[in-house]
mmCIF file as Biopython writes it, N, C-alpha, C and O atoms, coordinates in Angstrom:
data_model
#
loop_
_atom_site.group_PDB
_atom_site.id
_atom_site.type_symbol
_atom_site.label_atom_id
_atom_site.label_alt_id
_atom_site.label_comp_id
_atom_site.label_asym_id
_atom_site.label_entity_id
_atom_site.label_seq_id
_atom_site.pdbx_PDB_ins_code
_atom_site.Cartn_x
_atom_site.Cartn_y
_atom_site.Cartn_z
_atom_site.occupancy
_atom_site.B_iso_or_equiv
_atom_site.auth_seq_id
_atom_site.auth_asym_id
_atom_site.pdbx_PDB_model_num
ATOM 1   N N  . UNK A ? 1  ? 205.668 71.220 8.373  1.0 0.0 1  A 1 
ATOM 2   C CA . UNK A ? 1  ? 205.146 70.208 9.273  1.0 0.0 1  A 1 
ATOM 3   C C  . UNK A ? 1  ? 205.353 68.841 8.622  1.0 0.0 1  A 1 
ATOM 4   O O  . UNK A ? 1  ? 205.355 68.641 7.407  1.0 0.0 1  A 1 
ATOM 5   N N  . UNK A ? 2  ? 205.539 67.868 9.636  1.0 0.0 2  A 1 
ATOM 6   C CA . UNK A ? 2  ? 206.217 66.585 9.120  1.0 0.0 2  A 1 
ATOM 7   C C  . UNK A ? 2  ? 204.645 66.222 8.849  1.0 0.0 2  A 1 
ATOM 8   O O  . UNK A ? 2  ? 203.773 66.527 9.662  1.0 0.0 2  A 1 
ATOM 9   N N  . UNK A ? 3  ? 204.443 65.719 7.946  1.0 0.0 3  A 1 
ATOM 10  C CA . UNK A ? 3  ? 202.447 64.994 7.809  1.0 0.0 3  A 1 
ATOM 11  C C  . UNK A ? 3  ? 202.936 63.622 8.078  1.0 0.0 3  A 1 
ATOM 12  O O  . UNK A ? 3  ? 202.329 62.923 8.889  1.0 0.0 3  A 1 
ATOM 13  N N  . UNK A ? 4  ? 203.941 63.200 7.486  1.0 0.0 4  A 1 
ATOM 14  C CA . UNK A ? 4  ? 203.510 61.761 7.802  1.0 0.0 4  A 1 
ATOM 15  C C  . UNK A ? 4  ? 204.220 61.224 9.386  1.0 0.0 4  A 1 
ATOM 16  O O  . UNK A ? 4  ? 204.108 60.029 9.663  1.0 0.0 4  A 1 
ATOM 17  N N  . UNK A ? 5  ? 204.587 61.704 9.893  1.0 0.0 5  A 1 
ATOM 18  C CA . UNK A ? 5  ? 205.318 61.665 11.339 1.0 0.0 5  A 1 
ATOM 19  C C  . UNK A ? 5  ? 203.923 61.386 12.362 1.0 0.0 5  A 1 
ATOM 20  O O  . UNK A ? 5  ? 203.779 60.576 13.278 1.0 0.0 5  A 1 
ATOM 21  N N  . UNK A ? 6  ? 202.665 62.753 11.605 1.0 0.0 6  A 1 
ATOM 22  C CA . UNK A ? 6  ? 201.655 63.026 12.603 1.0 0.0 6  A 1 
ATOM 23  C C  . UNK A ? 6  ? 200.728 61.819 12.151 1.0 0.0 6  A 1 
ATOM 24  O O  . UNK A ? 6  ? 200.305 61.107 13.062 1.0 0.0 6  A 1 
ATOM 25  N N  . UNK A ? 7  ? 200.416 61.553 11.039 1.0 0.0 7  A 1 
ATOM 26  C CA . UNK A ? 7  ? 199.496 60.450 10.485 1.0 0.0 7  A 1 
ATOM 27  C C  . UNK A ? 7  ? 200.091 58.926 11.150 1.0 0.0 7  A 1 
ATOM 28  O O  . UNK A ? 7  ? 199.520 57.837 11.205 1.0 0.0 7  A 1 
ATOM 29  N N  . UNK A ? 8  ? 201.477 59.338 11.622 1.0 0.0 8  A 1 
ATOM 30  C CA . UNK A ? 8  ? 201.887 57.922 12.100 1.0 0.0 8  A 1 
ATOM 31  C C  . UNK A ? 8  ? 201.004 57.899 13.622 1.0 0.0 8  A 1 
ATOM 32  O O  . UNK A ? 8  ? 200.107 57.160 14.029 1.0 0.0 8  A 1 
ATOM 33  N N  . UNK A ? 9  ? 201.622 58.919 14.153 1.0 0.0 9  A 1 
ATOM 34  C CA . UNK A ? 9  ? 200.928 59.053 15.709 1.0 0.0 9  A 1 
ATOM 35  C C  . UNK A ? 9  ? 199.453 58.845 15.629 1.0 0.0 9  A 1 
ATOM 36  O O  . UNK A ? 9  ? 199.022 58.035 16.450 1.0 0.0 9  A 1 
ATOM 37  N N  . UNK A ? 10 ? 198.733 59.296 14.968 1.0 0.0 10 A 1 
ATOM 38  C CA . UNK A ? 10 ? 197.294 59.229 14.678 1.0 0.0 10 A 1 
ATOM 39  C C  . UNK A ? 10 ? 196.855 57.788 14.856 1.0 0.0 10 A 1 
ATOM 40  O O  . UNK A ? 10 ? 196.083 57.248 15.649 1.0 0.0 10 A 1 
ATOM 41  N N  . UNK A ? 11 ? 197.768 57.248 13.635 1.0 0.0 11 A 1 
ATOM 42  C CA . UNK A ? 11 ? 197.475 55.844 13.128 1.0 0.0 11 A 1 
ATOM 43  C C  . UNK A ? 11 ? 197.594 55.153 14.113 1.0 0.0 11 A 1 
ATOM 44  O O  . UNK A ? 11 ? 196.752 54.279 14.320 1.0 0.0 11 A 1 
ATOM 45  N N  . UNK A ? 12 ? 198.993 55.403 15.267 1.0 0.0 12 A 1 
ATOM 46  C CA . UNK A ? 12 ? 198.420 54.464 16.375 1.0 0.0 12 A 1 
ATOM 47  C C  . UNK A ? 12 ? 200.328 53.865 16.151 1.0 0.0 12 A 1 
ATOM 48  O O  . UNK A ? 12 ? 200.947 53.464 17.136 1.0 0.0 12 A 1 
ATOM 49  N N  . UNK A ? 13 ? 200.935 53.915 14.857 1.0 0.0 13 A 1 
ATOM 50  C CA . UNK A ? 13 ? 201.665 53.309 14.387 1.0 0.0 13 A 1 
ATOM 51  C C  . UNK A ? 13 ? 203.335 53.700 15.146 1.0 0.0 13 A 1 
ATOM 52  O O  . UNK A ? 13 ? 204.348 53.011 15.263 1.0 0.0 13 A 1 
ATOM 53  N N  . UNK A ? 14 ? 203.084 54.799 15.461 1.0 0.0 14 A 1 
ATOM 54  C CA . UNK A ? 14 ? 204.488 55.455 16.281 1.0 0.0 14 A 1 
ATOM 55  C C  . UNK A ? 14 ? 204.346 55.854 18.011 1.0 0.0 14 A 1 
ATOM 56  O O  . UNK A ? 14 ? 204.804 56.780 18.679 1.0 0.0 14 A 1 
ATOM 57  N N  . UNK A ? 15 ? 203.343 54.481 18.399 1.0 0.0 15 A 1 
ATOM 58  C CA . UNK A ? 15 ? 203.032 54.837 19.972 1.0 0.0 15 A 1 
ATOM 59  C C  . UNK A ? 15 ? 204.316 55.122 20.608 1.0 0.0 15 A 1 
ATOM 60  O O  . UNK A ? 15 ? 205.328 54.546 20.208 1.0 0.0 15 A 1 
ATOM 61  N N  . UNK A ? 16 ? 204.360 55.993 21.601 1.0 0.0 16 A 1 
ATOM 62  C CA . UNK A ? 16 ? 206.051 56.483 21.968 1.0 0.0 16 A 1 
ATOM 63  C C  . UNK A ? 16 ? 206.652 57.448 21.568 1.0 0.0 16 A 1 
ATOM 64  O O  . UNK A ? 16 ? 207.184 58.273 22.311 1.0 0.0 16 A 1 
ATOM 65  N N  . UNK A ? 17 ? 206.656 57.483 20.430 1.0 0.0 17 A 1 
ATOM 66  C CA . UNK A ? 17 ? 207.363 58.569 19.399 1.0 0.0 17 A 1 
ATOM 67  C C  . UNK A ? 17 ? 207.239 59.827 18.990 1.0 0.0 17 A 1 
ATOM 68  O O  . UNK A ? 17 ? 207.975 60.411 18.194 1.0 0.0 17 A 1 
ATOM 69  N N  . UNK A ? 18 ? 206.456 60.171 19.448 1.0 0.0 18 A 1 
ATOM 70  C CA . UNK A ? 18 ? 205.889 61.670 19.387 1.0 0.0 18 A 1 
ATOM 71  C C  . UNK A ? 18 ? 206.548 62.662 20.267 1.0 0.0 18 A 1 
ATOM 72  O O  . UNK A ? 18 ? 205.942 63.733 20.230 1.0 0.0 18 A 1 
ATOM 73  N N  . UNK A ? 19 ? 207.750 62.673 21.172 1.0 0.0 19 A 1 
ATOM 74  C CA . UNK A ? 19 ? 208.565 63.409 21.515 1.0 0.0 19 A 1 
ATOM 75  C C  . UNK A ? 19 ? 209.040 64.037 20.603 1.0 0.0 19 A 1 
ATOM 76  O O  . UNK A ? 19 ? 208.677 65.189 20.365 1.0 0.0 19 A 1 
ATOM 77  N N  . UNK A ? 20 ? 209.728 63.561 20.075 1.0 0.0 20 A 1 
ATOM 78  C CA . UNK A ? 20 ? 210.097 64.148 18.164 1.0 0.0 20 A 1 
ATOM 79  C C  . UNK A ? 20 ? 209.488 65.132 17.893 1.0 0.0 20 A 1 
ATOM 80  O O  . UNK A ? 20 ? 210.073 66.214 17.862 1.0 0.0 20 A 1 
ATOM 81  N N  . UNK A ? 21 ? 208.329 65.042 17.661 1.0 0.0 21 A 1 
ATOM 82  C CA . UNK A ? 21 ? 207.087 65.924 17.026 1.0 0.0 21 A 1 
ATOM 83  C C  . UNK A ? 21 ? 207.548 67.254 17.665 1.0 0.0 21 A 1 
ATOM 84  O O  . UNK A ? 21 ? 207.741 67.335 18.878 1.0 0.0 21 A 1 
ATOM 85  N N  . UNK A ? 22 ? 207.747 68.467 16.681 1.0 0.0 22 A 1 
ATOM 86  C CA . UNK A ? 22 ? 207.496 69.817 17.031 1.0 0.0 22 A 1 
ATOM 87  C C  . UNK A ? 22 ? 206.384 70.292 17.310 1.0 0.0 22 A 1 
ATOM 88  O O  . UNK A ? 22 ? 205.515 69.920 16.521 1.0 0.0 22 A 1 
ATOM 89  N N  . UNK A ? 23 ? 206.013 71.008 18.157 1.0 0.0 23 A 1 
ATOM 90  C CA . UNK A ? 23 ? 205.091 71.662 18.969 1.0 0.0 23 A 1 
ATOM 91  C C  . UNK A ? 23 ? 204.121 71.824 17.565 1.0 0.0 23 A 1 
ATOM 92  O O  . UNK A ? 23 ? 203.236 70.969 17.593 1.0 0.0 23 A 1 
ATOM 93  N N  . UNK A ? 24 ? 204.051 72.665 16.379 1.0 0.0 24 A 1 
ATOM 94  C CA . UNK A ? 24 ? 202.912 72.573 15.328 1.0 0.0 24 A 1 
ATOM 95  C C  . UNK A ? 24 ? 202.285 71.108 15.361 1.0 0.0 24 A 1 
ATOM 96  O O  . UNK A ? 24 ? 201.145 70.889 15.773 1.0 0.0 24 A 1 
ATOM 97  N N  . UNK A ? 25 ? 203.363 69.890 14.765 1.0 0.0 25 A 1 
ATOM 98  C CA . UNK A ? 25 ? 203.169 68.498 14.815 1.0 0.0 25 A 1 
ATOM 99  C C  . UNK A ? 25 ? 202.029 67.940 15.954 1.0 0.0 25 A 1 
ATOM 100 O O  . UNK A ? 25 ? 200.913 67.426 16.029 1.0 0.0 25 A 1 
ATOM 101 N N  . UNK A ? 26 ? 202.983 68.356 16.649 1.0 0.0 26 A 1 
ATOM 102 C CA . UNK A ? 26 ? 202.016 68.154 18.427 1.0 0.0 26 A 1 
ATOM 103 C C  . UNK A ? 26 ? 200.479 68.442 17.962 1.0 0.0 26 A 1 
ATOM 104 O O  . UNK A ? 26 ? 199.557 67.697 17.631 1.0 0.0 26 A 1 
ATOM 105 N N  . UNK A ? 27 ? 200.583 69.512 18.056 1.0 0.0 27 A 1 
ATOM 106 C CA . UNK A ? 27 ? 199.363 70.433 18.088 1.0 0.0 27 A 1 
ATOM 107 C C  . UNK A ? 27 ? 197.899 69.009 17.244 1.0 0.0 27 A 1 
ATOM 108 O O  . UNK A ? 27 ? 196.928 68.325 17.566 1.0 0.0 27 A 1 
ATOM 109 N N  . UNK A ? 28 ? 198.929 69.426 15.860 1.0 0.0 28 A 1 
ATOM 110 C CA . UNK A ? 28 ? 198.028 68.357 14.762 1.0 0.0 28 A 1 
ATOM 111 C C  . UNK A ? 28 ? 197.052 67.601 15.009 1.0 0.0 28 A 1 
ATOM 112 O O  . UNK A ? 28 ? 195.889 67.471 14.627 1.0 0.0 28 A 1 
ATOM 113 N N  . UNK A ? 29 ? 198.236 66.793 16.223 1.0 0.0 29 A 1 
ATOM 114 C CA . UNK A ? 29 ? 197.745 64.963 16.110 1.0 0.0 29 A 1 
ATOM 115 C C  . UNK A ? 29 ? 197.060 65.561 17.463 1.0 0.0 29 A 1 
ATOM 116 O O  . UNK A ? 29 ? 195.851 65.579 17.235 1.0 0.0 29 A 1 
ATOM 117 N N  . UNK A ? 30 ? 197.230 65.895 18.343 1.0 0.0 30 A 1 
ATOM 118 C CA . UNK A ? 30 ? 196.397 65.842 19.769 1.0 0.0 30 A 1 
ATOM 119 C C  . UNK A ? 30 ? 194.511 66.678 18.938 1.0 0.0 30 A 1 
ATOM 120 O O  . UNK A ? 30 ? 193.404 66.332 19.351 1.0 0.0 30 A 1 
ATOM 121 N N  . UNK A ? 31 ? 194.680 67.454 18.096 1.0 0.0 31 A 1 
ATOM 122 C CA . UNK A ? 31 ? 193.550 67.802 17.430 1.0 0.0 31 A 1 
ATOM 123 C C  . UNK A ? 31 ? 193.027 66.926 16.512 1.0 0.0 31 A 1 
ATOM 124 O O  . UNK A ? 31 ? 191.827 67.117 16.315 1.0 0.0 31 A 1 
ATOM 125 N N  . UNK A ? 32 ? 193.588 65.900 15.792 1.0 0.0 32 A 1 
ATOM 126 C CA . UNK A ? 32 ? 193.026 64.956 15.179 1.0 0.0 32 A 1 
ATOM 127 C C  . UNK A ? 32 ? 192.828 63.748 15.952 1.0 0.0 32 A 1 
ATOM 128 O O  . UNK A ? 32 ? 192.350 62.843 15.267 1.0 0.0 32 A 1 
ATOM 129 N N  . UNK A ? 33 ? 193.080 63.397 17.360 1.0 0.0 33 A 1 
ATOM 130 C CA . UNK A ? 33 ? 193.101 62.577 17.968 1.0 0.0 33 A 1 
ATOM 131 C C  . UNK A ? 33 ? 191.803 62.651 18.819 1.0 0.0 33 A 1 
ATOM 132 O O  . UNK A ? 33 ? 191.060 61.706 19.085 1.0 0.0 33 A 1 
ATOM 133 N N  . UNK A ? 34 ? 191.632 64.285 19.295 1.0 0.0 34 A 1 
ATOM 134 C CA . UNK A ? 34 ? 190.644 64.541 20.193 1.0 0.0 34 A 1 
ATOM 135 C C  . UNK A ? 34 ? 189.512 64.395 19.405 1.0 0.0 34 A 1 
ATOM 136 O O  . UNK A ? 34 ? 188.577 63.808 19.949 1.0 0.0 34 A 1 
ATOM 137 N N  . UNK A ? 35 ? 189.347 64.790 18.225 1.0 0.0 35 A 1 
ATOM 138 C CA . UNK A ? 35 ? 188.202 64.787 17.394 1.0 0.0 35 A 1 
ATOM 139 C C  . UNK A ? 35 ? 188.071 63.501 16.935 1.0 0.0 35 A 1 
ATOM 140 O O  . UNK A ? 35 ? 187.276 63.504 15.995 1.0 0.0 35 A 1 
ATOM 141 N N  . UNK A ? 36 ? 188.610 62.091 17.241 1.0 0.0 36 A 1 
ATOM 142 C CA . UNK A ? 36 ? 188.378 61.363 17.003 1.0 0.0 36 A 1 
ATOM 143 C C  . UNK A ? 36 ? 187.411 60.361 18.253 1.0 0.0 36 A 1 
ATOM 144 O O  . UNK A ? 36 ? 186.736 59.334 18.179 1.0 0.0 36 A 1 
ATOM 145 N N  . UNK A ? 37 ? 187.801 61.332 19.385 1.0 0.0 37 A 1 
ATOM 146 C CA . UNK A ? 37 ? 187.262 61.131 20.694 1.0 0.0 37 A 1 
ATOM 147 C C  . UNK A ? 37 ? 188.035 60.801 21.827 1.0 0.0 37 A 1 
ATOM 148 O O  . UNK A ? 37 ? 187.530 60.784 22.950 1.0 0.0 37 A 1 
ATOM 149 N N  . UNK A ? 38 ? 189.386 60.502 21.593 1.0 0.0 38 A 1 
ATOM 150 C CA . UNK A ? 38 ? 190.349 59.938 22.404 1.0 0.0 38 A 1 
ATOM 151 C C  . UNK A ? 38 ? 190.254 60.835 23.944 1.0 0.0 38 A 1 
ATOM 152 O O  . UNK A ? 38 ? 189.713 61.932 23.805 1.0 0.0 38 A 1 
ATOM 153 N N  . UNK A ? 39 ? 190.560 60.612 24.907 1.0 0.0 39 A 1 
ATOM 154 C CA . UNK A ? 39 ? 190.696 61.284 25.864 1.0 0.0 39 A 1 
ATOM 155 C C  . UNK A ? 39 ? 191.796 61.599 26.058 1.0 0.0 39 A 1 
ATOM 156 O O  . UNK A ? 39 ? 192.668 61.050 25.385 1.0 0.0 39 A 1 
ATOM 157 N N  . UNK A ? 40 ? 192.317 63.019 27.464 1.0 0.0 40 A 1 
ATOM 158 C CA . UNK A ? 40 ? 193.568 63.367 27.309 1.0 0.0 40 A 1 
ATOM 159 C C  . UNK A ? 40 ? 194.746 62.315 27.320 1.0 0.0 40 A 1 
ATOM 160 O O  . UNK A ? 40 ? 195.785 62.343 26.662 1.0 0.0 40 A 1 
ATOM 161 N N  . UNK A ? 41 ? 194.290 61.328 28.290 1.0 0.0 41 A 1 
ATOM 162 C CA . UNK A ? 41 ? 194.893 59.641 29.094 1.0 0.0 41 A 1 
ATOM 163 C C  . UNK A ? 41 ? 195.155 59.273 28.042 1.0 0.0 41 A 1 
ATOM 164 O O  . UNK A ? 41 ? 196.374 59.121 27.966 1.0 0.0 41 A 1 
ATOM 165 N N  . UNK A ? 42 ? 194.516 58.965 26.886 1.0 0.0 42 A 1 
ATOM 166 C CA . UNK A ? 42 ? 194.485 58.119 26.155 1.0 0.0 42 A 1 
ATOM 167 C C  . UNK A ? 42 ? 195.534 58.541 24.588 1.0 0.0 42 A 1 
ATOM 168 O O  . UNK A ? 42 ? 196.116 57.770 23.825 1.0 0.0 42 A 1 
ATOM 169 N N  . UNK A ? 43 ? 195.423 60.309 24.564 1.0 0.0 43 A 1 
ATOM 170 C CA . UNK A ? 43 ? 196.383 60.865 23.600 1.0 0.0 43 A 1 
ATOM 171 C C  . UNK A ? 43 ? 197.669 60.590 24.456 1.0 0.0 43 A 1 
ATOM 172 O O  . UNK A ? 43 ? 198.706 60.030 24.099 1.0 0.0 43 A 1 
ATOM 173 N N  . UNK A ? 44 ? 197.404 61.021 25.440 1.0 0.0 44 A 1 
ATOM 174 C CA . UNK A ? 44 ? 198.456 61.019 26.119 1.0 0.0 44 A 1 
ATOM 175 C C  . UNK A ? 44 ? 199.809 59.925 25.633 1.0 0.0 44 A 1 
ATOM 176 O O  . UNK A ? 44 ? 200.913 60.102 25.117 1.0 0.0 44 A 1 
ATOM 177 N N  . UNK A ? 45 ? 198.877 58.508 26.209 1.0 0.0 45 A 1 
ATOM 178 C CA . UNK A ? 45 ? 199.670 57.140 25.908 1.0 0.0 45 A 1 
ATOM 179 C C  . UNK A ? 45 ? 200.247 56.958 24.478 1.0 0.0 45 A 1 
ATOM 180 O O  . UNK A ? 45 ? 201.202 56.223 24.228 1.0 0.0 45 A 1 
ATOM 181 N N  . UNK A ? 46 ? 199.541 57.738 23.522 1.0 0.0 46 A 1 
ATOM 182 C CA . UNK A ? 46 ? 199.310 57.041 22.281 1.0 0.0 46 A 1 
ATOM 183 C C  . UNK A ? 46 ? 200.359 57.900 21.528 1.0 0.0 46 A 1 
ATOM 184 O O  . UNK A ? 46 ? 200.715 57.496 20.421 1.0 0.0 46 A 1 
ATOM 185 N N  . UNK A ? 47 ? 201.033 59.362 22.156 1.0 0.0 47 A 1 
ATOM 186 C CA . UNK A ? 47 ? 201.918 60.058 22.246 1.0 0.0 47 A 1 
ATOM 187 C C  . UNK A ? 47 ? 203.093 59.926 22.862 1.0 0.0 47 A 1 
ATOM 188 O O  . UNK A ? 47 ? 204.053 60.426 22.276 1.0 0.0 47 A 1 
ATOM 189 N N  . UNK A ? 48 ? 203.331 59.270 24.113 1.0 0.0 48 A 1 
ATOM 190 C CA . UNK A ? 48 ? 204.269 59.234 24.375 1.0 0.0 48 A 1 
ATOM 191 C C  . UNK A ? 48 ? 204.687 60.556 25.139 1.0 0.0 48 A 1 
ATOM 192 O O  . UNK A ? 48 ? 205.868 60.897 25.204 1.0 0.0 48 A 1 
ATOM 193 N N  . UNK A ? 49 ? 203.508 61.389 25.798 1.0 0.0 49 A 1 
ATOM 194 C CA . UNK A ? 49 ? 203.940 62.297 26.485 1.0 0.0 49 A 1 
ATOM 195 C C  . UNK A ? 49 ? 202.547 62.244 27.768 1.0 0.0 49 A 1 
ATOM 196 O O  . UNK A ? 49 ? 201.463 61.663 27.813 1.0 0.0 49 A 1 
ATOM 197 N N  . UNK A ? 50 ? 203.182 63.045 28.556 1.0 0.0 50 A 1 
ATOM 198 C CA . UNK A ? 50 ? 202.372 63.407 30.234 1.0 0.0 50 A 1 
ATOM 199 C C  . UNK A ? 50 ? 200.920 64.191 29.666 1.0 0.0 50 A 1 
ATOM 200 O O  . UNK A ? 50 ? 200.746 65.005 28.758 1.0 0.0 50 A 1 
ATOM 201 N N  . UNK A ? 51 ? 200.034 63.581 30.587 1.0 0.0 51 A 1 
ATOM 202 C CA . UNK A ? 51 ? 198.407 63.951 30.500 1.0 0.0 51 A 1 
ATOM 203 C C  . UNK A ? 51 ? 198.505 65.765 30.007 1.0 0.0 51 A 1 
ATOM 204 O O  . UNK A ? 51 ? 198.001 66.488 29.148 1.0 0.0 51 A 1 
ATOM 205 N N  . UNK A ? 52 ? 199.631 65.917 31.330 1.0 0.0 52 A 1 
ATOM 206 C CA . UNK A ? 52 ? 199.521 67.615 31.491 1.0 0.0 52 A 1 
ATOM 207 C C  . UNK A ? 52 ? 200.152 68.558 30.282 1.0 0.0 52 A 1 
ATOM 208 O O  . UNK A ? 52 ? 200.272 69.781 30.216 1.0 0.0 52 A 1 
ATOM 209 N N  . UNK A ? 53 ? 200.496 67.544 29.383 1.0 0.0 53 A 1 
ATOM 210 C CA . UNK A ? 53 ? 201.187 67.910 28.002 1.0 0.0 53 A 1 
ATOM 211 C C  . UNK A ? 53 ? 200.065 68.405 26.978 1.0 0.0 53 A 1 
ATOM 212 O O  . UNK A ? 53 ? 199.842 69.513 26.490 1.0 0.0 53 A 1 
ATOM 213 N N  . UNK A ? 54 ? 199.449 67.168 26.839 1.0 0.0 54 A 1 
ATOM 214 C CA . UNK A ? 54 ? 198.426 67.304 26.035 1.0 0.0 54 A 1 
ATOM 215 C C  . UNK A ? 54 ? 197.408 67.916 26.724 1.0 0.0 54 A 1 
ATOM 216 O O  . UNK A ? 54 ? 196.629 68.401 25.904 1.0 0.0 54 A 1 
ATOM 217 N N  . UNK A ? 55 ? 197.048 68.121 27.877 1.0 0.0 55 A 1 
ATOM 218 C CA . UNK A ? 55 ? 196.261 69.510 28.171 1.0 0.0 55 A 1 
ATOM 219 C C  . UNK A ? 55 ? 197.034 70.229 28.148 1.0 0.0 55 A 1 
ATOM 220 O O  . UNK A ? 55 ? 197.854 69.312 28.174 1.0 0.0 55 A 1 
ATOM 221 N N  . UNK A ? 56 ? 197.694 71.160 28.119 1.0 0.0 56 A 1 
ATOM 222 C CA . UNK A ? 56 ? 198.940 72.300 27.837 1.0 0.0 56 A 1 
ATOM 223 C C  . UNK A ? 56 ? 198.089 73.010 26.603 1.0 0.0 56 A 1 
ATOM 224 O O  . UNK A ? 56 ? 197.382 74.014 26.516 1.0 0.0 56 A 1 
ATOM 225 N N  . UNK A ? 57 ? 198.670 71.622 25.391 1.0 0.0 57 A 1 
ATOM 226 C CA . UNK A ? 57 ? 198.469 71.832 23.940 1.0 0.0 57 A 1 
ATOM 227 C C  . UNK A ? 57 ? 196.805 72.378 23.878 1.0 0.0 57 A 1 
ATOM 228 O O  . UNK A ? 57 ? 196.536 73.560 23.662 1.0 0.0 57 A 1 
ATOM 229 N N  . UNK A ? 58 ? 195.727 71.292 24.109 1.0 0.0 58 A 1 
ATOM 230 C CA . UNK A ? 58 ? 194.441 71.209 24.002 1.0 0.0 58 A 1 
ATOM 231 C C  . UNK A ? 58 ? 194.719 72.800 24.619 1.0 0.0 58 A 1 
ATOM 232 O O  . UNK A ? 58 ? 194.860 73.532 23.639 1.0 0.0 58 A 1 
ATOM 233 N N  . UNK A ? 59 ? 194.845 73.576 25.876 1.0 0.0 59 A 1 
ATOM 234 C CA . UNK A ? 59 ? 194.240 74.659 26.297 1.0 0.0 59 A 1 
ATOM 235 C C  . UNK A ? 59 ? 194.855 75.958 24.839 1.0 0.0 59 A 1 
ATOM 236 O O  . UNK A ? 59 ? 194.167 76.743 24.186 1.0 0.0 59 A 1 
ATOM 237 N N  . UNK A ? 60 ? 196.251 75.716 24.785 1.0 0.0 60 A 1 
ATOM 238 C CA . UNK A ? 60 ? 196.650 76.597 24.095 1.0 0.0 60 A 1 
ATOM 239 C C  . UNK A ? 60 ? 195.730 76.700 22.609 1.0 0.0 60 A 1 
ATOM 240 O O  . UNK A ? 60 ? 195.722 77.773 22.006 1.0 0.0 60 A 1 
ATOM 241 N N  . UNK A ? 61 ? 195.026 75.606 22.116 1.0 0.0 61 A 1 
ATOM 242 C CA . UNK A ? 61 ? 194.509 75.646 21.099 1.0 0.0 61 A 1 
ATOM 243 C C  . UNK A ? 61 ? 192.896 76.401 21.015 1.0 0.0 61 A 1 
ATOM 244 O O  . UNK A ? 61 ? 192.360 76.872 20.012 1.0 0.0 61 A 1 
ATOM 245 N N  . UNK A ? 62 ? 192.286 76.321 22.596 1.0 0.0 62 A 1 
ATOM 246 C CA . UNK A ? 62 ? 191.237 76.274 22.661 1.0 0.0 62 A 1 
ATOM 247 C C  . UNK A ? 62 ? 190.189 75.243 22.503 1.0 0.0 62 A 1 
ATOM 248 O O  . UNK A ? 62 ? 188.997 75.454 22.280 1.0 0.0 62 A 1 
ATOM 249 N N  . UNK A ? 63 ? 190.804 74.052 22.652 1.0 0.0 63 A 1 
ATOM 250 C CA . UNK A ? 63 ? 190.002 72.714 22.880 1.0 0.0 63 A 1 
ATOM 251 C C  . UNK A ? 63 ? 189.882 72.440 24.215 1.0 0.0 63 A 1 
ATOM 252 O O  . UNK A ? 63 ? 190.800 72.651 25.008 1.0 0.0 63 A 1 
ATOM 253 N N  . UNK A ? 64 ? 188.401 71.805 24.646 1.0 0.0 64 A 1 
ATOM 254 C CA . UNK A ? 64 ? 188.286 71.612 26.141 1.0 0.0 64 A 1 
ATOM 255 C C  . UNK A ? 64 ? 188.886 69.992 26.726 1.0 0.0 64 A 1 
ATOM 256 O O  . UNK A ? 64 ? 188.842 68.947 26.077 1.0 0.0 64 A 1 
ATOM 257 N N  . UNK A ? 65 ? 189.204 70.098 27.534 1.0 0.0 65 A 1 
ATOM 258 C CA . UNK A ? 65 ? 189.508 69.182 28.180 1.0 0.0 65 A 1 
ATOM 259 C C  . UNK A ? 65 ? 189.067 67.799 28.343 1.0 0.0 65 A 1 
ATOM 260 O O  . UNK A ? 65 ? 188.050 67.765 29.035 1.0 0.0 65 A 1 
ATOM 261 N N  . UNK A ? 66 ? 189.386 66.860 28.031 1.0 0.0 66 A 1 
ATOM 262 C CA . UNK A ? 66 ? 188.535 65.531 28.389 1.0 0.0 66 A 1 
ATOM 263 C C  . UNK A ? 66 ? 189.208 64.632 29.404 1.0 0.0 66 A 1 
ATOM 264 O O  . UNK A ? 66 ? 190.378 64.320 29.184 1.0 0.0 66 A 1 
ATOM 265 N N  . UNK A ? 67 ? 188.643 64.210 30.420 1.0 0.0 67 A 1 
ATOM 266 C CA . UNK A ? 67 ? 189.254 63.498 31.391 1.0 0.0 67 A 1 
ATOM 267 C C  . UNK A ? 67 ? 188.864 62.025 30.780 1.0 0.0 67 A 1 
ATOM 268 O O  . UNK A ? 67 ? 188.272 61.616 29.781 1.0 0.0 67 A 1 
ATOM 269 N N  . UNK A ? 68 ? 189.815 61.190 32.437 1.0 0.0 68 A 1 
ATOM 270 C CA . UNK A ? 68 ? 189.959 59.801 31.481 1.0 0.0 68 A 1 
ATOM 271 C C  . UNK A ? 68 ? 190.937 59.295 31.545 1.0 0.0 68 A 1 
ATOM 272 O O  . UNK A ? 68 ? 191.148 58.275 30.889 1.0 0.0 68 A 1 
#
């Protein structure tokens, strides 16, 4: 797993860029993002991918949903 790819997305620093990110990667940052409180809307943007992405990920992980 790339760490610093995901710490970028986290950081806020690679808004957009997270297409890149392999599905583990993915996983990471939408779990360090949600636990930071972000909503799906808001990982969403900050990723660079569709709401229904990051709920995809969130369900496959077993994280609930946050609208927004």
């Amino acid at each position: 797993m790339d760490r610093i790819a995901v710490e970028r997305v986290v950081d806020g620093a690679a808004q957009g860029a997270a297409p890149s990110l392999r599905a583990p990667e993915r996983d990471a940052a939408i779990s360090l993002l949600a636990r930071r409180g972000l909503s799906d809307g808001e990982i969403a943007t900050r990723m660079g991918v569709s709401r229904r992405t990051v709920l995809r990920h969130r369900t496959r992980m077993g994280l609930p949903a946050h609208a927004a």
